[in-house]
C-alpha positions as CSV (number, residue, x, y, z in Angstrom):
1,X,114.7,-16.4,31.2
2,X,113.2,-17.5,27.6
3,X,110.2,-18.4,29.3
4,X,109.5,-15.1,30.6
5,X,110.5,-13.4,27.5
6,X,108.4,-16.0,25.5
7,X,105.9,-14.7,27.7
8,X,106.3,-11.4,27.8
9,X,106.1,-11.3,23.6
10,X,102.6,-13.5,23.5
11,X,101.2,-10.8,26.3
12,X,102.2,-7.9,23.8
13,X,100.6,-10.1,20.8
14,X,97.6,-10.5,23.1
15,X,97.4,-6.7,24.3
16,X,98.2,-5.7,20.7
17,X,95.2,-8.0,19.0
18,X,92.9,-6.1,21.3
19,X,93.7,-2.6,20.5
20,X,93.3,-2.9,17.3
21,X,90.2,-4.9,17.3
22,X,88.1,-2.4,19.6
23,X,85.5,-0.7,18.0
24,X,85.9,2.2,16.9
25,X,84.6,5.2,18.7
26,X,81.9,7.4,16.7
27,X,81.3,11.1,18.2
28,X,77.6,11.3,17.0
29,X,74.6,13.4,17.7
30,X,72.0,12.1,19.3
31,X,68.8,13.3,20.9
32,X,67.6,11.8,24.5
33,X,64.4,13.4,23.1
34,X,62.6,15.8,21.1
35,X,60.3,18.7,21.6
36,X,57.6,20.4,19.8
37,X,58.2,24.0,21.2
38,X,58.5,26.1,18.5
39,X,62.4,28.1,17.9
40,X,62.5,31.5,16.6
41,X,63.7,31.1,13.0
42,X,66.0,34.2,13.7
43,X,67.7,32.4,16.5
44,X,68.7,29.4,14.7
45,X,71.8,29.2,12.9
46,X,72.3,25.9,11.5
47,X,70.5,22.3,12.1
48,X,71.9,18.5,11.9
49,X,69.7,15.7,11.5
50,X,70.8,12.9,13.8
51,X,72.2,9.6,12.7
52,X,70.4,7.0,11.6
53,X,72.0,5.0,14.3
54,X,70.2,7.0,17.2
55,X,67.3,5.6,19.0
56,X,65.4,9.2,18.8
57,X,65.0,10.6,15.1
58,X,65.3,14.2,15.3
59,X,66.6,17.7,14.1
60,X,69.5,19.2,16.2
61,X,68.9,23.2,15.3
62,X,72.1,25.1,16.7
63,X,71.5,28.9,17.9
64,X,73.4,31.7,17.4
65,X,73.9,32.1,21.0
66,X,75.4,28.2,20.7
67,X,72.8,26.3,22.2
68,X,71.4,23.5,21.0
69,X,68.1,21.8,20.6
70,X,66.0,18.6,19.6
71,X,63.1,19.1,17.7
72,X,61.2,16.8,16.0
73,X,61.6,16.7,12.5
74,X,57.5,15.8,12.2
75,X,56.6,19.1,13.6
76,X,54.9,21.4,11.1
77,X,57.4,24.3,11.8
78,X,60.4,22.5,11.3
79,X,60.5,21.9,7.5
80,X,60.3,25.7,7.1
81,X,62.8,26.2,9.1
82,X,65.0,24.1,7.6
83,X,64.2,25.1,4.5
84,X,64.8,28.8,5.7
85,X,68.9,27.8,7.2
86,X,69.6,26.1,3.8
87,X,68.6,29.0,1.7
88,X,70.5,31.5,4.0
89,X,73.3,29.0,3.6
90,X,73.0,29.0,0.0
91,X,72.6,32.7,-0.7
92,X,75.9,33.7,1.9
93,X,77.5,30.8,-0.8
94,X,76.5,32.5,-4.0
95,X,77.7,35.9,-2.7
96,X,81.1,34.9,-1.0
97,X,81.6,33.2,-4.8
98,X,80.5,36.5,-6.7
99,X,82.8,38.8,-4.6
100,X,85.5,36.3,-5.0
101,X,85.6,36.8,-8.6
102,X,84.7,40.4,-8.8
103,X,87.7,40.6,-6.9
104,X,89.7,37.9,-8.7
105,X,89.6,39.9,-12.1
């Protein structure tokens, strides 16, 4: 009865060791590939760049309809339009902060 007990605690040890030395499990963006074709700037929403750990370097550009894209980020088109999303980003920031404290007095 010890034995299988004995047993029973070095199989739990064992099972233990290797849960908690599993890698841990990323949920990244990645592009399978890119594309050149051109997005209409008023259909895109907001972009991600992927991570550095991706074999494909790319842009993700999300659409207002949800969709999602990979361009590449060499393409002359895509530095406008990720210029464009980050000042419509920054503007909706500046004026959600100004009504805030117009309203706040």
């Amino acid at each position: 009865m010890r034995k299988l007990s004995a047993l029973l605690f070095v199989l739990l040890l064992c099972s233990l060791q290797l849960v908690t030395s599993a890698a841990h499990v990323r949920n990244t963006d990645c592009c399978p590939s890119v594309t050149d074709k051109k997005i209409p700037l008023k259909k895109v929403l907001s972009y991600t760049l992927t991570d550095s750990d991706c074999a494909v370097k790319g842009i993700i550009f999300k659409t207002v309809a949800g969709k999602k894209f990979c361009v590449n980020p060499d393409a002359v088109w895509v530095s406008s339009h990720v210029a464009a999303v980050d000042t419509r980003r920054n503007t909706t920031a500046k004026t959600t902060t100004t009504t805030l404290t117009m309203f706040s007095m």
